[in-house]
NUTOR-558378 format. One line per 8 residues: number of its first residue (from 0); for each residue x negated, y, z negated of N, C-alpha, C. Coordinates in nm, 3 decimals, always signed. Atoms other than C-alpha are relative to their C-alpha. Layout:
<sites>
NUM) X:Y:Z:X:Y:Z:X:Y:Z; ...
</sites>
This chain:
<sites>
0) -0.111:+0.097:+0.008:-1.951:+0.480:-1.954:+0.071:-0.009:+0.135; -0.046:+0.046:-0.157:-1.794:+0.281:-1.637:+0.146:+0.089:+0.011; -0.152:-0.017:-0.029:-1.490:+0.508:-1.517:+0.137:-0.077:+0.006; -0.090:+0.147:-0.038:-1.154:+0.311:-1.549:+0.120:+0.074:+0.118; -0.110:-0.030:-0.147:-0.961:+0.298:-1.208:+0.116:-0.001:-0.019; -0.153:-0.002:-0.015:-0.600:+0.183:-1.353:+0.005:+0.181:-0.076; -0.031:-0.097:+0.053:-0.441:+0.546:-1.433:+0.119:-0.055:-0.079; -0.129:+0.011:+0.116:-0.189:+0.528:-1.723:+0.166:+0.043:+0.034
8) -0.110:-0.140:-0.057:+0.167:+0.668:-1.620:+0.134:-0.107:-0.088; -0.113:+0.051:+0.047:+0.531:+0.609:-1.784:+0.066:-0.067:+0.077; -0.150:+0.059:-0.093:+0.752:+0.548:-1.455:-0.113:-0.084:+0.092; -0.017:+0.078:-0.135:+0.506:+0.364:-1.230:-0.134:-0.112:-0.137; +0.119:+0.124:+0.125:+0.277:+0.041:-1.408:-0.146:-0.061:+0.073; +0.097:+0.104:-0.088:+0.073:-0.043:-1.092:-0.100:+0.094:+0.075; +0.131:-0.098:-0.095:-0.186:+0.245:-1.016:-0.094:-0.005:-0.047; +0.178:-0.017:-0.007:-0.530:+0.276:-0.992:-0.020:+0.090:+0.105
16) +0.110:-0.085:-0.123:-0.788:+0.491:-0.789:-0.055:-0.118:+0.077; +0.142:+0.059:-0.111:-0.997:+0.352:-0.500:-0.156:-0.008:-0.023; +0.146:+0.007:-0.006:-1.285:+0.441:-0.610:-0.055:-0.055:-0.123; +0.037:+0.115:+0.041:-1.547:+0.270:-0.762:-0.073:-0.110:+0.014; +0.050:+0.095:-0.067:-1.601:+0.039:-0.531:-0.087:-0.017:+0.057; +0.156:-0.009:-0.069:-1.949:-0.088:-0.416:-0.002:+0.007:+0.181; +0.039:-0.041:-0.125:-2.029:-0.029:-0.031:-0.064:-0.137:+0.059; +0.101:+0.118:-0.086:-2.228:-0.301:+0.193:-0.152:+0.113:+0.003
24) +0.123:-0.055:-0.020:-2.513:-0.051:+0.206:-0.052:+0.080:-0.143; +0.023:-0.026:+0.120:-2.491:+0.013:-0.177:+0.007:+0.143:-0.064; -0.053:-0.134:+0.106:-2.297:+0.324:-0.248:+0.111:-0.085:-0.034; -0.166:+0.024:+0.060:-1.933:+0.334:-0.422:+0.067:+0.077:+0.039; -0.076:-0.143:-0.030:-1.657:+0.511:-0.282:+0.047:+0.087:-0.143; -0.073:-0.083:+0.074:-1.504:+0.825:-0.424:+0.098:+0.019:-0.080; -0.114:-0.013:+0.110:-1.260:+0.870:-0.736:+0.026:+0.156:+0.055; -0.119:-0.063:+0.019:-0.946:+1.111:-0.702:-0.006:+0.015:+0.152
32) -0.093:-0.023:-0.188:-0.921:+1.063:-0.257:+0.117:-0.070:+0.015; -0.085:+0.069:-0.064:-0.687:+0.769:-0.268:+0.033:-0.095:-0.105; -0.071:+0.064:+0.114:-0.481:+0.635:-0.536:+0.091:-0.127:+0.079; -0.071:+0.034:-0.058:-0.257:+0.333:-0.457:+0.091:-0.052:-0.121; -0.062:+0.053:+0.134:+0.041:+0.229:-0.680:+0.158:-0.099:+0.048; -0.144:+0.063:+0.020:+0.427:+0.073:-0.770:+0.093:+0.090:+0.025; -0.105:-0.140:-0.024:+0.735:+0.291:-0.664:-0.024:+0.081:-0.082; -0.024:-0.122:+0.130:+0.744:+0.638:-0.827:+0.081:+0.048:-0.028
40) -0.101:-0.095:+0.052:+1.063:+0.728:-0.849:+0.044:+0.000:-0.129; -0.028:-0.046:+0.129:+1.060:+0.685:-1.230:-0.102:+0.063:-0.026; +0.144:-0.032:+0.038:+0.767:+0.893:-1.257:+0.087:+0.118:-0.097; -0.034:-0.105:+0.057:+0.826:+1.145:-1.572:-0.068:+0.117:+0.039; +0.094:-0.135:-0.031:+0.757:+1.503:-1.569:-0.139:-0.020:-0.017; +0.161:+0.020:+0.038:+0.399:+1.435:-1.748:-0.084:-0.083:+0.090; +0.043:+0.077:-0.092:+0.364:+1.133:-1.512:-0.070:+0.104:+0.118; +0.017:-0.115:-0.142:+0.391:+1.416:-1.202:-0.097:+0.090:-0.011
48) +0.115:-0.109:-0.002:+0.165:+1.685:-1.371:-0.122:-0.086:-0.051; +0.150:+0.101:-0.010:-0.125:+1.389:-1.405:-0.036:+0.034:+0.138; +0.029:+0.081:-0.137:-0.060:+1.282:-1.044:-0.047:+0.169:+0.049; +0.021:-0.187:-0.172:-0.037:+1.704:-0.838:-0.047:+0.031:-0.059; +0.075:-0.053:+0.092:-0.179:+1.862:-1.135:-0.161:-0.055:-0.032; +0.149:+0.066:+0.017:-0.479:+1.694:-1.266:-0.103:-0.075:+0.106; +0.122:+0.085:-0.095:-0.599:+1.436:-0.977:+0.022:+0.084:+0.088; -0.020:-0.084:-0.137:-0.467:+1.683:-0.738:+0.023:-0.117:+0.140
56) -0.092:+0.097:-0.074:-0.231:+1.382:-0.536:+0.088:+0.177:+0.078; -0.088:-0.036:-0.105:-0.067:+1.598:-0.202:+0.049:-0.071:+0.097; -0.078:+0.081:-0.110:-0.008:+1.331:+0.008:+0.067:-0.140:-0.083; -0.103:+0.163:+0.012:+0.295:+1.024:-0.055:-0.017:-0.050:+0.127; +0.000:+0.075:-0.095:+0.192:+0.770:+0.182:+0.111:-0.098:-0.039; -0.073:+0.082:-0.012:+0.520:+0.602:+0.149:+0.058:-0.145:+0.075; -0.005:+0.131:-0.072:+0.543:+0.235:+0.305:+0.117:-0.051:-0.062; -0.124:+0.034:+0.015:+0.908:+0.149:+0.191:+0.102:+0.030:+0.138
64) -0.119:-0.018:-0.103:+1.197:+0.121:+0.429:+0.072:+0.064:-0.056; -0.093:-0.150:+0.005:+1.469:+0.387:+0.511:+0.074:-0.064:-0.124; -0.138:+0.028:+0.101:+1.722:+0.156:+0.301:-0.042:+0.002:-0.145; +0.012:-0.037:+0.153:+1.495:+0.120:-0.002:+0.023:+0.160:-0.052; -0.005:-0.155:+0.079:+1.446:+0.496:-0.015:+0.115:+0.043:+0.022; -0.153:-0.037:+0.034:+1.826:+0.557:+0.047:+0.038:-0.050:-0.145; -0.048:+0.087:+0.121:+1.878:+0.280:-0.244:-0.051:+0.035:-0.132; +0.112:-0.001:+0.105:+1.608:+0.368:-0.454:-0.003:+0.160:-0.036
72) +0.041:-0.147:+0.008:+1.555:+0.766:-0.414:-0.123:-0.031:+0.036; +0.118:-0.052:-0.050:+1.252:+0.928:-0.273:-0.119:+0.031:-0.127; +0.068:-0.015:+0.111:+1.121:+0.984:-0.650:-0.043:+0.202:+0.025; +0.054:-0.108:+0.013:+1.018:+1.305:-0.799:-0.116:+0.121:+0.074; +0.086:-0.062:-0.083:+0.745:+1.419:-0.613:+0.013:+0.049:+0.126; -0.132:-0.084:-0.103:+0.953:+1.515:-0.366:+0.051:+0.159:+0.016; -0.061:-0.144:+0.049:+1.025:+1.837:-0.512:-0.081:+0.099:+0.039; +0.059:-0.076:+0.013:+0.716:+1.954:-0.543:-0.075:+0.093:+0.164
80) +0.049:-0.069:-0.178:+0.602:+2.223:-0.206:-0.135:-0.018:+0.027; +0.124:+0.060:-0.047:+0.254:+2.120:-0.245:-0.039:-0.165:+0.008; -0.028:+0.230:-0.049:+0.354:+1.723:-0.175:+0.029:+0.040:+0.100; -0.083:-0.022:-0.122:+0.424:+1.659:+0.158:-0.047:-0.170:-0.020; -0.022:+0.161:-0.038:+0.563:+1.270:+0.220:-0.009:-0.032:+0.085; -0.033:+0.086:-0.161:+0.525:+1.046:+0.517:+0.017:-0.121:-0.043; -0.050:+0.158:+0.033:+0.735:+0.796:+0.487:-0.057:-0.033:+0.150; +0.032:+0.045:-0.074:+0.588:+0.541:+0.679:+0.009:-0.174:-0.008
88) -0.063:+0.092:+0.074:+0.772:+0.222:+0.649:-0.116:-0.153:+0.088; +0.069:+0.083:-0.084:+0.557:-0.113:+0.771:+0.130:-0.124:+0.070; -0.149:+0.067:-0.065:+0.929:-0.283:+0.871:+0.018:+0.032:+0.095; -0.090:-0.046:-0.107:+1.113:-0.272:+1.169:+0.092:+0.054:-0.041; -0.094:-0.061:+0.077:+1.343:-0.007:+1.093:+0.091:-0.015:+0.092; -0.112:-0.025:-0.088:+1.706:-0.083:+1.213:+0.104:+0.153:-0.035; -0.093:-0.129:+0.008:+1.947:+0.235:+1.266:+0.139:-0.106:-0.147; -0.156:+0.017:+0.059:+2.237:+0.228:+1.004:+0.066:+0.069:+0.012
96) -0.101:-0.029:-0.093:+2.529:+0.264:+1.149:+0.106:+0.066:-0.154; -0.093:-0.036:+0.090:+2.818:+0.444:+0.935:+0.128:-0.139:-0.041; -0.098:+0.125:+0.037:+3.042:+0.217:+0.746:-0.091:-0.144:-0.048; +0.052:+0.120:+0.030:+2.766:-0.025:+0.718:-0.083:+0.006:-0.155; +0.033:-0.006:+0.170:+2.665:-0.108:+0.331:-0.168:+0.011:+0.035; +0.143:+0.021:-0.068:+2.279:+0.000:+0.358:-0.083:-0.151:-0.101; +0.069:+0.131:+0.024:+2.226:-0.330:+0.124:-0.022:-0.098:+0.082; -0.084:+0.035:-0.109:+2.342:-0.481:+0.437:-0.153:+0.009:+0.077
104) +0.150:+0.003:-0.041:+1.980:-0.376:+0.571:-0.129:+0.001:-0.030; +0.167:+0.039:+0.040:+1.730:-0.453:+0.373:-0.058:-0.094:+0.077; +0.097:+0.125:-0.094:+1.427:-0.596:+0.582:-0.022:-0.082:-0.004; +0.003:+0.106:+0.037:+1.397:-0.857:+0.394:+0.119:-0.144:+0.061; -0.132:+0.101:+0.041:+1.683:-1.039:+0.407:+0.046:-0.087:+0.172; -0.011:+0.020:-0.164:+1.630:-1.089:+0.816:-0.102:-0.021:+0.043; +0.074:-0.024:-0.062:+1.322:-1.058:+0.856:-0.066:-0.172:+0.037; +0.049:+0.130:-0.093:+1.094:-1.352:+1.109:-0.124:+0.059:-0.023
112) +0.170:+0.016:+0.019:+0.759:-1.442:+0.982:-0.038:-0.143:+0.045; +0.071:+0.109:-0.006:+0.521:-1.667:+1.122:-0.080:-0.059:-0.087; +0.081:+0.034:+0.119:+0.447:-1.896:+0.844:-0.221:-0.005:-0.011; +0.143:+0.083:-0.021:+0.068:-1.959:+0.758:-0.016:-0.108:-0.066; +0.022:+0.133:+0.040:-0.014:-2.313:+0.670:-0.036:-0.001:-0.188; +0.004:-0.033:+0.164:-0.142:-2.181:+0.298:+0.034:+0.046:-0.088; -0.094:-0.099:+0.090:+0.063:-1.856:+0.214:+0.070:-0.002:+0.058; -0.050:-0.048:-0.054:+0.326:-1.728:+0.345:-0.015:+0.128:-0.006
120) -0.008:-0.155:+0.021:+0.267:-1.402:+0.226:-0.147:+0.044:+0.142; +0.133:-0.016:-0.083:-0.058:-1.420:+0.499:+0.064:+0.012:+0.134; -0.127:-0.007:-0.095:+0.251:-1.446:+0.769:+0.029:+0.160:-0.014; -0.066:-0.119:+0.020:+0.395:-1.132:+0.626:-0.136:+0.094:+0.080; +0.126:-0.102:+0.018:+0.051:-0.927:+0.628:-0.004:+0.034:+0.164; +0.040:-0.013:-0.085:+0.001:-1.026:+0.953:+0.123:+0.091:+0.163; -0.131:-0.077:-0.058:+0.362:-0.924:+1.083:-0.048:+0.152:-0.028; +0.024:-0.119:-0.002:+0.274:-0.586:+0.959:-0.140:+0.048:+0.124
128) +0.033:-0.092:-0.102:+0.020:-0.509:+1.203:+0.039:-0.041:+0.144; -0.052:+0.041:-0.125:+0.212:-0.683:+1.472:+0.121:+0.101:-0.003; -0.112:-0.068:-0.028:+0.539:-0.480:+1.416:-0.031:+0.169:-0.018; -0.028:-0.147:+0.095:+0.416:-0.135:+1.225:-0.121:+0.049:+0.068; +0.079:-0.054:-0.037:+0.077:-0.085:+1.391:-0.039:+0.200:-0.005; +0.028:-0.162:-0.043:+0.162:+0.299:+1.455:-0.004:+0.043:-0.159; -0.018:-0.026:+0.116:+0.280:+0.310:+1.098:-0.160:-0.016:-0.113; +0.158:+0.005:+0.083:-0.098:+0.182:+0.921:-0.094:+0.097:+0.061
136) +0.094:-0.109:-0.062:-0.268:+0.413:+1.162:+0.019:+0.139:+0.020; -0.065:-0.144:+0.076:-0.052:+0.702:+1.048:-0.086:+0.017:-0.097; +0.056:-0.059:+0.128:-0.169:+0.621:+0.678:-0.126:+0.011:+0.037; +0.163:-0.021:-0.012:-0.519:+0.574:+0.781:-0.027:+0.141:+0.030; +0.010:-0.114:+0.006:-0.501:+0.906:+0.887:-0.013:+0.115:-0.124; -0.014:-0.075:+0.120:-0.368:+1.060:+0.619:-0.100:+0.017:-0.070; +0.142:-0.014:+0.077:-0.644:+0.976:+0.392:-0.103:+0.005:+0.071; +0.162:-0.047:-0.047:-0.912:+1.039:+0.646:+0.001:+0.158:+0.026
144) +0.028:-0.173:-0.068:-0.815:+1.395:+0.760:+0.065:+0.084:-0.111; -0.074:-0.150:+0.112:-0.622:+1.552:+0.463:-0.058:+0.040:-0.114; +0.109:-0.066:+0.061:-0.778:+1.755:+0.214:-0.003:-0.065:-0.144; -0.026:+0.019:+0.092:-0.614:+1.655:-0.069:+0.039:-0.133:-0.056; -0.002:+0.095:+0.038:-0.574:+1.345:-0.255:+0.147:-0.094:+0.060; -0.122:+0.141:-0.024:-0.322:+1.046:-0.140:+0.015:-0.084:-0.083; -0.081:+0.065:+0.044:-0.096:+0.827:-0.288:+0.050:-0.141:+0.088; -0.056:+0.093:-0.009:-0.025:+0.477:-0.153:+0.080:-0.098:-0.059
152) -0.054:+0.074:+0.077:+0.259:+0.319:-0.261:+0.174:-0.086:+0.085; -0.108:+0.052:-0.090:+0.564:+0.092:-0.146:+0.087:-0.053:-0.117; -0.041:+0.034:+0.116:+0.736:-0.153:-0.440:-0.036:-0.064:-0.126; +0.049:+0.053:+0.128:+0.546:-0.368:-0.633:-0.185:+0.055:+0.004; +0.156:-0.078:-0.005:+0.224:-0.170:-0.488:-0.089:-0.058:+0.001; +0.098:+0.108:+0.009:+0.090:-0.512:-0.393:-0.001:-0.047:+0.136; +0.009:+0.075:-0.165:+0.178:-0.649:-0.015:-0.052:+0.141:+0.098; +0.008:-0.114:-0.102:+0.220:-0.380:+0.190:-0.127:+0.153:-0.041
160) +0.132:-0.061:+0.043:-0.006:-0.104:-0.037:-0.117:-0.068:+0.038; +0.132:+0.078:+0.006:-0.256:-0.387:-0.046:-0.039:-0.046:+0.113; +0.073:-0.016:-0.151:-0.283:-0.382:+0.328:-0.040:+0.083:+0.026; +0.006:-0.110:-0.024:-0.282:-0.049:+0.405:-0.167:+0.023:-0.085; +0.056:+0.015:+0.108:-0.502:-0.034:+0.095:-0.167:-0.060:+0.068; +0.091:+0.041:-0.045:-0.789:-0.286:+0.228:-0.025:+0.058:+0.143; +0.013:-0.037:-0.131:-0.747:-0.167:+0.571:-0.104:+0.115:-0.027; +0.071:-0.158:+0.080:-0.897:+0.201:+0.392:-0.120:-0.051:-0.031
168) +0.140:+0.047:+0.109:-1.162:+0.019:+0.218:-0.077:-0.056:+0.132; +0.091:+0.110:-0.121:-1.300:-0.239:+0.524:-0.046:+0.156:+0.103; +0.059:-0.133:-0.058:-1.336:+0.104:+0.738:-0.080:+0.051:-0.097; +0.161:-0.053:+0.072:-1.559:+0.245:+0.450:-0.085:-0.026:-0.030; +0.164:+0.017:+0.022:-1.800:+0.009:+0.450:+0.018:-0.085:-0.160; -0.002:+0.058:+0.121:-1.652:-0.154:+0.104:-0.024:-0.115:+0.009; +0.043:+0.174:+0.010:-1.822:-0.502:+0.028:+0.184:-0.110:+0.051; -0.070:+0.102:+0.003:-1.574:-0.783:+0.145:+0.070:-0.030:-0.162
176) -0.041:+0.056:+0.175:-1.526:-0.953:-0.207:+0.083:+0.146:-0.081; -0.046:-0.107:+0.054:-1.496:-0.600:-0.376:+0.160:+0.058:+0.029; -0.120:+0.018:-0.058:-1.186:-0.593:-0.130:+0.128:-0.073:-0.047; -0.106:+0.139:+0.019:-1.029:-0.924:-0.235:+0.012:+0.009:-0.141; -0.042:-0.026:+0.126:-1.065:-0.812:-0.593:+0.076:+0.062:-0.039; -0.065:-0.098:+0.023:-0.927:-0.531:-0.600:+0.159:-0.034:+0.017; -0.106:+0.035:-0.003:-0.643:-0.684:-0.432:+0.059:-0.077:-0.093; -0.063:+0.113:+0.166:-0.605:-0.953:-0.737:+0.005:+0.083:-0.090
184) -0.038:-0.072:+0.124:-0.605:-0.704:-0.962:+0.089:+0.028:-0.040; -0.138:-0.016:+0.015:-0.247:-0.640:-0.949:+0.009:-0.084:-0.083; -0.029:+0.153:+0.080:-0.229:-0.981:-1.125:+0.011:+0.106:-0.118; -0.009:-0.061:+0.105:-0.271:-0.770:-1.429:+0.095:+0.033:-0.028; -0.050:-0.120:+0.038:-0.030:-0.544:-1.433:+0.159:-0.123:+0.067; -0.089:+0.060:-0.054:+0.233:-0.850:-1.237:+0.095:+0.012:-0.082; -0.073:+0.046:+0.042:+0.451:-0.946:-1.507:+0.111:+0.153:-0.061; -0.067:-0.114:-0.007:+0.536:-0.558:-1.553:+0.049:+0.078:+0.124
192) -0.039:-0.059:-0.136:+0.562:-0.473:-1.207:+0.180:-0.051:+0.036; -0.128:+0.049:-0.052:+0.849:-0.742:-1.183:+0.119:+0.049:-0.086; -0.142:-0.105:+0.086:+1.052:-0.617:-1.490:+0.055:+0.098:+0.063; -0.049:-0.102:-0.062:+1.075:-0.330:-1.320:+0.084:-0.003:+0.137; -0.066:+0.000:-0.105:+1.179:-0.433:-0.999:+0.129:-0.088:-0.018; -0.114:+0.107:+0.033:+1.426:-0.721:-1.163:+0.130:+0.104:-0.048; -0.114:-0.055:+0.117:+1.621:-0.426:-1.339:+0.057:+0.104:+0.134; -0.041:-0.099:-0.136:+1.683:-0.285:-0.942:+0.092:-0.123:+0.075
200) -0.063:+0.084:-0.053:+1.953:-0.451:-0.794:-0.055:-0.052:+0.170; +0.066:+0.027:-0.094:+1.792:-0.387:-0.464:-0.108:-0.109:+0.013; +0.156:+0.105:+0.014:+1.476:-0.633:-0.538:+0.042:-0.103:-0.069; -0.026:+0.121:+0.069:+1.640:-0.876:-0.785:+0.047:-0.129:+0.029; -0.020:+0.124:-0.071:+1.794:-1.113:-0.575:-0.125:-0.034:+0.159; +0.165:+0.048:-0.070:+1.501:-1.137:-0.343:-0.125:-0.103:-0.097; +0.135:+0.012:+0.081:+1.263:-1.162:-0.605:+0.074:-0.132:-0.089; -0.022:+0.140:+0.052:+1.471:-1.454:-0.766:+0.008:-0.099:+0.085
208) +0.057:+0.152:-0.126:+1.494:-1.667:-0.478:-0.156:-0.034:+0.043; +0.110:+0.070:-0.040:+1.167:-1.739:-0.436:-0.067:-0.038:-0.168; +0.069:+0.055:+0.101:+0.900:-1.932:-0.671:-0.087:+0.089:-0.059; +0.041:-0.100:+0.049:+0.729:-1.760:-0.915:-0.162:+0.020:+0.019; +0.205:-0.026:-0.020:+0.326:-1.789:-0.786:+0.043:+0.020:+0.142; +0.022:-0.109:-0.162:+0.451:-1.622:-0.452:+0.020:+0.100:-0.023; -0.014:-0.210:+0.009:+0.474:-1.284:-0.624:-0.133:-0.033:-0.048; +0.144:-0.004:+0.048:+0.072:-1.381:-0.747:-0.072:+0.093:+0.146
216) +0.097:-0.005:-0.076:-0.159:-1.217:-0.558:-0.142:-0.053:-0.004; +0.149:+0.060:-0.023:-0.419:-1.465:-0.501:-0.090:+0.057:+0.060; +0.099:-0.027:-0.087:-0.747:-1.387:-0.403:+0.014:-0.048:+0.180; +0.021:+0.078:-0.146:-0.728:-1.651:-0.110:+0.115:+0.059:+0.084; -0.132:-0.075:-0.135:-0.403:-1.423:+0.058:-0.062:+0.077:+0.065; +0.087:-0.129:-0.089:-0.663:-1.124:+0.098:-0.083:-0.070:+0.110; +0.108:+0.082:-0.056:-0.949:-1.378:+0.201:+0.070:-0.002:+0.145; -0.056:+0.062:-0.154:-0.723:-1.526:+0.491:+0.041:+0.119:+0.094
224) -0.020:-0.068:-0.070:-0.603:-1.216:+0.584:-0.078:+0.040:+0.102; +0.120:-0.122:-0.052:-0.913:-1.016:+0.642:-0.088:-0.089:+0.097; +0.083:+0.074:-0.139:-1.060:-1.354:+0.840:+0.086:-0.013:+0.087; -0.080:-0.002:-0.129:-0.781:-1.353:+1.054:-0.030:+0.088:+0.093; +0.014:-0.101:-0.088:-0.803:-1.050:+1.154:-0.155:+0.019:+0.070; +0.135:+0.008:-0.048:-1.203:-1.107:+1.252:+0.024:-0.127:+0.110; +0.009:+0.077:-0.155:-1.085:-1.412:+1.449:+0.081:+0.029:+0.092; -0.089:-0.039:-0.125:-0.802:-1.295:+1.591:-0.019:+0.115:+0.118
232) +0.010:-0.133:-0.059:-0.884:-0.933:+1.681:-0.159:+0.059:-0.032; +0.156:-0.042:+0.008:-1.258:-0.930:+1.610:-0.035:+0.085:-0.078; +0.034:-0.149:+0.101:-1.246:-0.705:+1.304:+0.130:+0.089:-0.017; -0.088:-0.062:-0.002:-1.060:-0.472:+1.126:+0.001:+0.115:+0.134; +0.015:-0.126:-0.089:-1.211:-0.187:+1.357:+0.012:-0.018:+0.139; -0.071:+0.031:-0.159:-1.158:-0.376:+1.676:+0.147:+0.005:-0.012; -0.100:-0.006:-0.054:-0.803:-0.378:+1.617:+0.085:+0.154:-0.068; -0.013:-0.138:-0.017:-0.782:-0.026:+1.489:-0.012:+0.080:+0.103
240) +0.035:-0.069:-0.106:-0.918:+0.070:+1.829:+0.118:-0.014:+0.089; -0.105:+0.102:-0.100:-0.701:-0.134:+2.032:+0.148:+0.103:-0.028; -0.110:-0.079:+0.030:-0.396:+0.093:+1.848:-0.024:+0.120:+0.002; +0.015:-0.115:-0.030:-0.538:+0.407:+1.925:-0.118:+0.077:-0.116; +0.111:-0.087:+0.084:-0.815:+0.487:+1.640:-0.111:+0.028:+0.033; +0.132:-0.069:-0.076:-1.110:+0.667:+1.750:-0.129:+0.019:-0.128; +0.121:+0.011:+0.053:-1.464:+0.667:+1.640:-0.013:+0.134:-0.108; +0.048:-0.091:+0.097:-1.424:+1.010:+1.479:+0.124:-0.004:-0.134
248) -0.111:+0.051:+0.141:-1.092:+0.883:+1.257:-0.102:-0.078:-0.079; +0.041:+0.111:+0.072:-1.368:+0.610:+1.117:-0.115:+0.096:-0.072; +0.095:-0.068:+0.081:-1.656:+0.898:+1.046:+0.102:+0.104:-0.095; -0.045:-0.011:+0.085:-1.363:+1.087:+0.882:+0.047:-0.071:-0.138; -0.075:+0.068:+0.101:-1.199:+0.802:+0.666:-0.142:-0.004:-0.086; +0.134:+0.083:+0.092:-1.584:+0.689:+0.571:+0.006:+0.143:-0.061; +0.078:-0.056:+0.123:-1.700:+1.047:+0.467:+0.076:+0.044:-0.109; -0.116:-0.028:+0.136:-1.366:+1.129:+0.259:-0.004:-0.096:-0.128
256) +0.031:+0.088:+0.121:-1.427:+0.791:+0.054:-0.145:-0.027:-0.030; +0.135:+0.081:+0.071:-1.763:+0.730:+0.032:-0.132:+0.127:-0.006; +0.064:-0.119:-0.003:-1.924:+1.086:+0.170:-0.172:-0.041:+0.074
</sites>
């Protein structure tokens, strides 16, 4: 029977494993290296002894900004001495200054994207490796050199995960398509992801100003992405290089997911 990738959990609605996934040379990567999900800071106790306990999760690749995780909390897993977090936010992080309300800095609410003619969310994606570069080639790390299982996650565990996310996969050799699915798959799990974030004051007025098929994750957002980045920068792995990733970060990331 086919393994199922979403994992079940009380506090978060939007995880799955990585693995699974078919290869270009016709393997599948590895189940329990690299989970990616929806904030965890409602994760229950039982939630937590799934995640460190059972899949054996030690790394929080955190991609939220300082102000969400001031606003939000760092979540449970925090506690534990065999977690270790890197927050690693894909924003420009501004200093907050004392006296200043940190709602006052959410990234959002400032931030300058260069539209794209079809999404906008293909603007955003692409801002992230224009502003955060050091920050995706942190996580890439993470899951290529650490022993123990990772955690990708940010808020709705769909933009920013789902870069980071494909970025992991296109270095292992994962089919294209298999890529752009994975990324739609969120669709599933959408209409619970947003409850959750609607009942956060932090996310609710964001997430109501805009129309409601720009929180979709279409296939065609991944598509455009992942050809951008082949015309712009000649590949994901040409512009992994270009930021400092080395040939033996790419035989680590591959043999941790795919072996």
């Amino acid at each position: 029977m086919e393994q199922s990738r979403w994992i079940s959990l009380a506090g978060a609605v939007n995880v799955r494993d990585l693995g699974g996934l078919p290869t270009t040379d016709g393997r599948s990567t590895r189940f329990g290296r690299v989970l990616r999900s929806d904030n965890l800071q409602g994760l229950t106790d039982e939630d937590v002894s799934l995640l460190a306990g059972e899949i054996g999760v030690g790394h929080v690749i955190d991609l939220r900004s300082l102000a969400e995780v001031q606003r939000e909390g760092p979540g449970p897993l925090t506690r534990l001495a065999g977690v270790t977090i890197h927050h690693l936010s894909l924003f420009v992080e501004t200093q907050i200054a004392a006296g200043v309300e940190v709602d006052k800095a959410l990234p959002w609410q400032s931030r300058a994207v260069q539209e794209d003619p079809e999404h906008r969310s293909v603007g955003f994606y692409h801002g992230y490796l224009r502003d955060r570069a050091d920050s995706i080639i942190a996580a890439l790390r993470v899951i290529a050199h650490e022993e123990a299982a990772s955690i990708v996650h940010c808020a709705a565990g769909k933009d920013r995960t789902g870069v980071v996310s494909a970025l992991a996969l296109e270095v292992a050799g994962v089919a294209r398509e298999a890529i752009v699915a994975d990324y739609a798959l969120t669709a599933e799990r959408l209409e619970a992801i947003l409850d959750r974030l609607l009942s956060s004051e932090t996310y609710r007025t964001d997430l109501r100003s805009r129309p409601a098929d720009s929180h979709l994750p279409h296939a065609f957002i991944m598509e455009r992405f992942l050809t951008g980045m082949d015309h712009t920068y000649g590949g994901t792995l040409d512009w992994l290089a270009a930021n400092g990733w080395t040939e033996d970060d790419t035989g680590a990331l591959r043999s941790r997911l795919v072996g």
